[in-house]
C-alpha positions as CSV (number, residue, x, y, z in Angstrom):
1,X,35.5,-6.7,27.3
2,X,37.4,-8.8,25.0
3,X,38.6,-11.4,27.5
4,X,34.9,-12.8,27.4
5,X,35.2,-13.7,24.0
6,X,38.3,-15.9,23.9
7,X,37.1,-19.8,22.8
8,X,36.1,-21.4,25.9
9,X,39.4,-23.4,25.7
10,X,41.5,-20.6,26.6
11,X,41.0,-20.1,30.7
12,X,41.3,-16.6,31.9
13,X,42.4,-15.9,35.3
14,X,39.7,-14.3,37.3
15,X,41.8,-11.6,38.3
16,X,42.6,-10.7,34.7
17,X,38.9,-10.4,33.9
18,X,38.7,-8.3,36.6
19,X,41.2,-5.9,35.3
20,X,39.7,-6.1,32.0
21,X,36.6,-4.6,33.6
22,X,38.7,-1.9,34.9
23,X,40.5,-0.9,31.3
24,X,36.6,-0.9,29.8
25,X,35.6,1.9,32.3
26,X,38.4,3.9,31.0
27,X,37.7,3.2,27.2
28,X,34.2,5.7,26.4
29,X,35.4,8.7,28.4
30,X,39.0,8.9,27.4
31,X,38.1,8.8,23.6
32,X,35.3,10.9,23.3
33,X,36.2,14.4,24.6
34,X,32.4,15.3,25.7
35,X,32.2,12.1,28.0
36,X,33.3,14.4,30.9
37,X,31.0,17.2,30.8
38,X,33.6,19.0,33.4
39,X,36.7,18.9,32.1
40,X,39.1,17.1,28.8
41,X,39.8,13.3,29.4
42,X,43.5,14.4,30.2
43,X,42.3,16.5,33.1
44,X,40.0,13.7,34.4
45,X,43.2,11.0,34.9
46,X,45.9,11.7,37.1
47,X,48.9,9.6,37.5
48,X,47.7,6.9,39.7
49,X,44.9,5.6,37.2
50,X,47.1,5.9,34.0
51,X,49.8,3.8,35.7
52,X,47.5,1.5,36.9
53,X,45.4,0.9,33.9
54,X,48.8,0.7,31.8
55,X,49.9,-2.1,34.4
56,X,46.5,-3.7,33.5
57,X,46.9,-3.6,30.0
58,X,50.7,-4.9,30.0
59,X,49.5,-8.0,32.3
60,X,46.5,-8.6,29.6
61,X,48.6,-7.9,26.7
62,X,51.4,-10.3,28.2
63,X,48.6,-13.4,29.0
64,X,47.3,-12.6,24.8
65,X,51.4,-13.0,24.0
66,X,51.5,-16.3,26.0
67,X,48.2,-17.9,24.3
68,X,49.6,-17.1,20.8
69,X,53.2,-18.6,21.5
């Protein structure tokens, strides 16, 4: 994921890394609409993972605000 590719000056909290890895997993099968042979992406995801990975993404998108400022 992206967080890998920050300049080595920029320390990442393992944790966030961690839930960078999570967000990638969701990335392939919700944009391609054949990833889940079974079903549409918006059948595969219930509420649990949405607000979760949107947690995820609000805590990555808040540490990208704070290296910036």
């Amino acid at each position: 994921h992206l967080l890998r590719e920050l300049p080595k000056t920029v320390v990442v909290a393992a944790d966030l890394i961690e839930k960078g890895r999570v967000l990638d997993n969701f990335y392939i099968p919700a944009r391609y609409p054949n990833s889940h042979p079974a079903a549409a992406p918006f059948e595969h995801y219930g509420p649990l993972q949405s607000e979760e990975a949107i947690q995820y993404a609000s805590e990555i998108i808040e540490f990208a605000d704070s290296q910036m400022a």
